[in-house]
N, C-alpha and C positions, 0 to 999 in steps of 0.2 A: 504493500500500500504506500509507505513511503517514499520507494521508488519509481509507481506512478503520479504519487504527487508531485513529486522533484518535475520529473519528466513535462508535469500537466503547467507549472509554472514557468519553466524554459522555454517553452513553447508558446505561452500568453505574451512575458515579455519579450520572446523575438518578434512576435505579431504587434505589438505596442509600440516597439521602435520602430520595425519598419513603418508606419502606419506615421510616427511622428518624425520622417526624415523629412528633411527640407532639402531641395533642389534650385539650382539654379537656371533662372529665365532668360530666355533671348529677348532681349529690349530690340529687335528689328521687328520694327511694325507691319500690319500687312499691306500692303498697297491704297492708298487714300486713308489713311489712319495714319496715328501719331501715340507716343507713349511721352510719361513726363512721371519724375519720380521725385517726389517731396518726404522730407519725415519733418513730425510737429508734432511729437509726443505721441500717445497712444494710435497704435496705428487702427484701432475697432475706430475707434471717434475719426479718426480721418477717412477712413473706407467709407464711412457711410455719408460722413459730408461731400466727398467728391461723387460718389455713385447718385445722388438725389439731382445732380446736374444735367441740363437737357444737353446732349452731347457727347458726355462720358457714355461707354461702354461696360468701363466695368472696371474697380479698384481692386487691386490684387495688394492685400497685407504682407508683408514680408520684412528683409532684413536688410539694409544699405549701409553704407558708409565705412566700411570696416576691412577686414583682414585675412580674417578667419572664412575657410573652406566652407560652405556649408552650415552655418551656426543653426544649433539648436536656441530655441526660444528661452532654455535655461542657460546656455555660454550667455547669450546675447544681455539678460539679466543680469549676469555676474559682473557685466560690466568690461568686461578682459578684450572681447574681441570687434568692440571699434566701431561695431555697429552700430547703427539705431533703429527704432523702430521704424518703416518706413510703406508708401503705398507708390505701387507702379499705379501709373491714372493712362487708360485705352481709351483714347476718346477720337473726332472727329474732328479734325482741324478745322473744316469746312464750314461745322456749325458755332463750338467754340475755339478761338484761338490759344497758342500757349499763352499768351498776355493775360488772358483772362481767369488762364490754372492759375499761373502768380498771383493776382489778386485774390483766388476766393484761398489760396496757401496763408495768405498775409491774414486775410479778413476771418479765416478759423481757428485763431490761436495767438497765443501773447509770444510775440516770437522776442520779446525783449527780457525773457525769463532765462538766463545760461543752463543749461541739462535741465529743465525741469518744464512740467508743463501742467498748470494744475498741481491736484496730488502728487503728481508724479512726478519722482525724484532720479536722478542718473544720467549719463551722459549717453546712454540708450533710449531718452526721450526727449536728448536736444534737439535744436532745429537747423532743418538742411534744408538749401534748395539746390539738389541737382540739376544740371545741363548737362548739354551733349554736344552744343558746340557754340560757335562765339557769340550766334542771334539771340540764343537762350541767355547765356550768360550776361549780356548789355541788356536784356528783359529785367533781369531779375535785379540785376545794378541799380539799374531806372527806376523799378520799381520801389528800392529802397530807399533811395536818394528823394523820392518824390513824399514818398509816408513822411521821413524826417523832416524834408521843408516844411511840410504840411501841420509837424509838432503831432501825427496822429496817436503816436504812443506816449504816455509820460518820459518814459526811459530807455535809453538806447536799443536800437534792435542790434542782437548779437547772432542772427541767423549766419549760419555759415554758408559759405556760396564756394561750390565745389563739381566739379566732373562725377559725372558717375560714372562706377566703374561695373563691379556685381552687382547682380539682386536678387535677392532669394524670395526663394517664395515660401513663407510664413507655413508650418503645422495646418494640417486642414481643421481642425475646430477653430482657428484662427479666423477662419475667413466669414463672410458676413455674420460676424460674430453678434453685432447690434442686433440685425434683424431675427436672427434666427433664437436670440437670449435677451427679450426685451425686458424681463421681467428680473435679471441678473440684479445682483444689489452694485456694482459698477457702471452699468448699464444706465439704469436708473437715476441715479445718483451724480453723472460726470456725463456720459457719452448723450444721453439724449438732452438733459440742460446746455451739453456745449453746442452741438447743435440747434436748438431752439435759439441762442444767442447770436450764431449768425447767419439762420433764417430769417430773424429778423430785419439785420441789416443790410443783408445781399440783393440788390439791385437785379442780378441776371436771372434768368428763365430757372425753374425748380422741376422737375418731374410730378405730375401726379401722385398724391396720397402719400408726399415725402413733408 
Protein backbone atom coordinates (compact mmCIF):
# COMPACT_ATOMS: atom_id res chain seq x y z
CA UNK A 1 0.00 0.00 0.00
CA UNK A 2 2.68 2.37 0.71
CA UNK A 3 4.39 1.77 -2.27
CA UNK A 4 1.35 2.56 -4.35
CA UNK A 5 0.90 5.41 -2.59
CA UNK A 6 4.45 6.66 -3.13
CA UNK A 7 3.94 5.67 -6.76
CA UNK A 8 0.00 7.58 -6.71
CA UNK A 9 1.98 10.84 -5.59
CA UNK A 10 4.85 10.95 -8.04
CA UNK A 11 2.76 10.70 -10.55
CA UNK A 12 0.12 13.67 -9.29
CA UNK A 13 3.15 15.83 -8.85
CA UNK A 14 4.66 15.05 -12.26
CA UNK A 15 1.03 15.92 -13.73
CA UNK A 16 1.01 19.20 -11.58
CA UNK A 17 4.32 20.47 -12.91
CA UNK A 18 3.84 19.73 -16.13
CA UNK A 19 0.54 21.24 -16.15
CA UNK A 20 2.23 24.41 -14.32
CA UNK A 21 5.38 24.84 -16.83
CA UNK A 22 5.56 28.16 -18.49
CA UNK A 23 6.62 28.45 -22.04
CA UNK A 24 7.95 30.84 -24.18
CA UNK A 25 5.81 33.05 -26.86
CA UNK A 26 6.64 34.29 -30.35
CA UNK A 27 5.95 38.20 -30.05
CA UNK A 28 5.74 37.85 -34.35
CA UNK A 29 2.20 38.92 -34.83
CA UNK A 30 0.14 37.48 -37.53
CA UNK A 31 -0.39 39.60 -40.59
CA UNK A 32 -2.59 42.87 -39.86
CA UNK A 33 -2.13 42.59 -36.19
CA UNK A 34 0.28 43.99 -33.67
CA UNK A 35 1.40 42.66 -30.08
CA UNK A 36 2.66 45.21 -27.28
CA UNK A 37 3.89 44.03 -23.99
CA UNK A 38 3.53 46.21 -20.78
CA UNK A 39 3.95 45.14 -16.93
CA UNK A 40 2.19 47.40 -14.12
CA UNK A 41 1.86 45.20 -11.31
CA UNK A 42 -0.41 42.57 -11.15
CA UNK A 43 -0.72 41.00 -14.26
CA UNK A 44 -4.82 39.49 -13.53
CA UNK A 45 -5.76 43.43 -13.12
CA UNK A 46 -3.91 44.24 -16.23
CA UNK A 47 -5.27 41.38 -18.47
CA UNK A 48 -8.52 42.29 -17.88
CA UNK A 49 -8.16 46.09 -18.37
CA UNK A 50 -6.60 45.78 -21.70
CA UNK A 51 -8.82 42.67 -22.87
CA UNK A 52 -12.20 45.07 -22.05
CA UNK A 53 -10.62 47.36 -25.12
CA UNK A 54 -12.41 47.55 -28.59
CA UNK A 55 -9.58 46.25 -30.41
CA UNK A 56 -7.46 44.15 -28.31
CA UNK A 57 -7.67 40.52 -29.17
CA UNK A 58 -6.78 39.02 -26.29
CA UNK A 59 -4.04 39.68 -23.16
CA UNK A 60 -1.92 36.86 -22.50
CA UNK A 61 -0.50 37.01 -18.59
CA UNK A 62 2.93 36.08 -18.35
CA UNK A 63 6.46 36.95 -17.38
CA UNK A 64 8.98 39.94 -18.86
CA UNK A 65 11.71 41.66 -18.16
CA UNK A 66 14.10 39.27 -16.65
CA UNK A 67 16.65 36.45 -17.18
CA UNK A 68 15.71 33.46 -16.06
CA UNK A 69 14.69 30.47 -18.72
CA UNK A 70 11.25 29.82 -18.31
CA UNK A 71 10.37 31.23 -14.80
CA UNK A 72 7.96 29.70 -12.63
CA UNK A 73 5.40 32.05 -11.10
CA UNK A 74 7.19 31.04 -7.62
CA UNK A 75 11.12 32.02 -9.00
CA UNK A 76 9.35 35.10 -10.55
CA UNK A 77 7.95 35.81 -6.67
CA UNK A 78 11.03 35.35 -5.15
CA UNK A 79 12.17 38.15 -6.62
CA UNK A 80 15.60 36.57 -8.07
CA UNK A 81 14.83 36.22 -11.62
CA UNK A 82 14.21 39.96 -13.15
CA UNK A 83 11.15 39.42 -14.13
CA UNK A 84 7.99 41.17 -13.67
CA UNK A 85 4.60 40.42 -13.93
CA UNK A 86 3.74 41.39 -17.26
CA UNK A 87 0.73 41.19 -20.35
CA UNK A 88 1.54 40.45 -24.08
CA UNK A 89 -1.63 42.90 -25.51
CA UNK A 90 -2.89 41.10 -29.50
CA UNK A 91 -4.61 43.70 -30.71
CA UNK A 92 -5.60 45.41 -34.18
CA UNK A 93 -3.51 48.21 -35.17
CA UNK A 94 -6.15 49.34 -37.40
CA UNK A 95 -8.66 49.82 -34.87
CA UNK A 96 -6.45 50.96 -31.89
CA UNK A 97 -3.03 52.33 -32.35
CA UNK A 98 0.03 51.48 -30.12
CA UNK A 99 -0.22 55.22 -28.93
CA UNK A 100 -3.33 54.49 -27.50
CA UNK A 101 -1.94 50.97 -25.53
CA UNK A 102 0.51 53.61 -23.90
CA UNK A 103 -2.05 55.77 -22.64
CA UNK A 104 -4.60 53.21 -21.38
CA UNK A 105 -0.74 51.47 -19.61
CA UNK A 106 -0.36 55.00 -18.20
CA UNK A 107 -4.01 55.69 -17.29
CA UNK A 108 -4.37 51.99 -15.29
CA UNK A 109 -1.97 52.21 -12.61
CA UNK A 110 0.38 54.65 -10.58
CA UNK A 111 3.24 54.14 -12.58
CA UNK A 112 5.03 56.68 -10.11
CA UNK A 113 5.04 53.95 -7.28
CA UNK A 114 9.05 52.14 -7.74
CA UNK A 115 8.21 47.97 -7.58
CA UNK A 116 5.05 48.27 -6.15
CA UNK A 117 1.69 48.65 -7.34
CA UNK A 118 -1.17 48.94 -4.82
CA UNK A 119 -0.61 46.05 -2.36
CA UNK A 120 1.75 44.90 -4.19
CA UNK A 121 5.12 44.88 -3.12
CA UNK A 122 8.51 43.73 -5.27
CA UNK A 123 10.38 44.55 -8.17
CA UNK A 124 8.03 41.69 -9.88
CA UNK A 125 5.29 44.32 -9.95
CA UNK A 126 7.31 47.27 -11.04
CA UNK A 127 6.46 49.13 -14.18
CA UNK A 128 7.72 48.40 -17.61
CA UNK A 129 6.85 49.80 -20.97
CA UNK A 130 8.22 47.42 -23.54
CA UNK A 131 9.08 48.28 -27.38
CA UNK A 132 10.23 46.70 -30.04
CA UNK A 133 11.75 49.21 -31.97
CA UNK A 134 12.58 53.15 -32.11
CA UNK A 135 8.52 54.21 -33.18
CA UNK A 136 7.52 52.54 -29.95
CA UNK A 137 10.17 53.63 -27.80
CA UNK A 138 9.66 57.83 -28.98
CA UNK A 139 5.79 56.72 -28.10
CA UNK A 140 6.34 55.90 -24.86
CA UNK A 141 9.06 58.81 -24.21
CA UNK A 142 6.31 61.36 -25.52
CA UNK A 143 4.02 59.99 -23.64
CA UNK A 144 5.83 60.53 -20.44
CA UNK A 145 7.24 63.80 -21.07
CA UNK A 146 3.63 64.92 -21.83
CA UNK A 147 2.00 63.25 -18.35
CA UNK A 148 4.90 65.24 -16.50
CA UNK A 149 4.37 68.64 -18.23
CA UNK A 150 0.93 68.18 -17.60
CA UNK A 151 1.91 67.70 -13.57
CA UNK A 152 -0.74 64.51 -14.19
CA UNK A 153 0.81 62.47 -11.22
CA UNK A 154 1.85 64.14 -7.97
CA UNK A 155 5.23 62.32 -8.08
CA UNK A 156 7.69 61.35 -10.44
CA UNK A 157 6.89 58.48 -12.82
CA UNK A 158 9.77 55.96 -12.47
CA UNK A 159 8.37 53.48 -15.24
CA UNK A 160 11.11 51.96 -16.97
CA UNK A 161 11.32 52.03 -20.68
CA UNK A 162 13.02 49.00 -22.18
CA UNK A 163 13.33 46.55 -25.38
CA UNK A 164 11.63 43.48 -24.80
CA UNK A 165 13.32 40.68 -25.19
CA UNK A 166 11.38 37.20 -23.61
CA UNK A 167 7.99 36.59 -22.69
CA UNK A 168 6.52 33.84 -21.17
CA UNK A 169 3.42 32.89 -20.81
CA UNK A 170 2.16 32.85 -17.34
CA UNK A 171 0.79 29.19 -15.49
CA UNK A 172 -2.79 28.42 -17.17
CA UNK A 173 -4.85 29.24 -13.99
CA UNK A 174 -3.18 32.59 -14.41
CA UNK A 175 -4.92 33.41 -17.40
CA UNK A 176 -8.38 35.23 -17.27
CA UNK A 177 -7.88 34.90 -13.83
CA UNK A 178 -10.56 38.02 -13.18
CA UNK A 179 -13.15 36.74 -15.12
CA UNK A 180 -13.03 33.21 -14.52
CA UNK A 181 -12.51 34.20 -10.12
CA UNK A 182 -14.72 37.15 -9.65
CA UNK A 183 -15.76 36.25 -6.50
CA UNK A 184 -11.73 35.73 -5.22
CA UNK A 185 -11.13 37.97 -2.08
CA UNK A 186 -8.01 39.65 -4.50
CA UNK A 187 -10.23 39.92 -7.18
CA UNK A 188 -12.63 41.66 -5.34
CA UNK A 189 -10.83 43.62 -3.36
CA UNK A 190 -7.87 45.28 -5.89
CA UNK A 191 -8.45 43.82 -9.52
CA UNK A 192 -12.16 44.99 -10.05
CA UNK A 193 -11.83 48.43 -7.83
CA UNK A 194 -8.64 49.14 -10.07
CA UNK A 195 -10.49 48.64 -13.00
CA UNK A 196 -13.64 50.52 -12.09
CA UNK A 197 -11.05 53.43 -11.50
CA UNK A 198 -10.07 53.70 -14.83
CA UNK A 199 -13.36 52.85 -16.54
CA UNK A 200 -14.20 55.73 -15.22
CA UNK A 201 -11.68 57.95 -16.78
CA UNK A 202 -10.83 56.29 -20.15
CA UNK A 203 -12.10 58.25 -22.89
CA UNK A 204 -11.75 55.27 -25.72
CA UNK A 205 -14.25 52.61 -26.82
CA UNK A 206 -14.90 49.65 -23.85
CA UNK A 207 -16.39 46.30 -25.08
CA UNK A 208 -19.68 45.36 -24.10
CA UNK A 209 -20.68 44.19 -20.50
CA UNK A 210 -16.97 45.07 -19.41
Amino acid sequence: MKIKLASYVVVLFTILSCNAQTKKLSLEPKKGKAIAVFAEGCFWCSEHVFEAVVGVDEAISGYSGGTTKNPSYEQVSSERTGHAESVAVYYDPKVVPYKELVAIFFASQDPTTPNQQGPDKGSSYRSIAFYKNAVEKKIIEDKIKELTANKVFANPIVTEVKPVMDFYEAEDYHQDYVKLNPNQPYVRGVSIPRYNKFKKTYKGKLKPNH
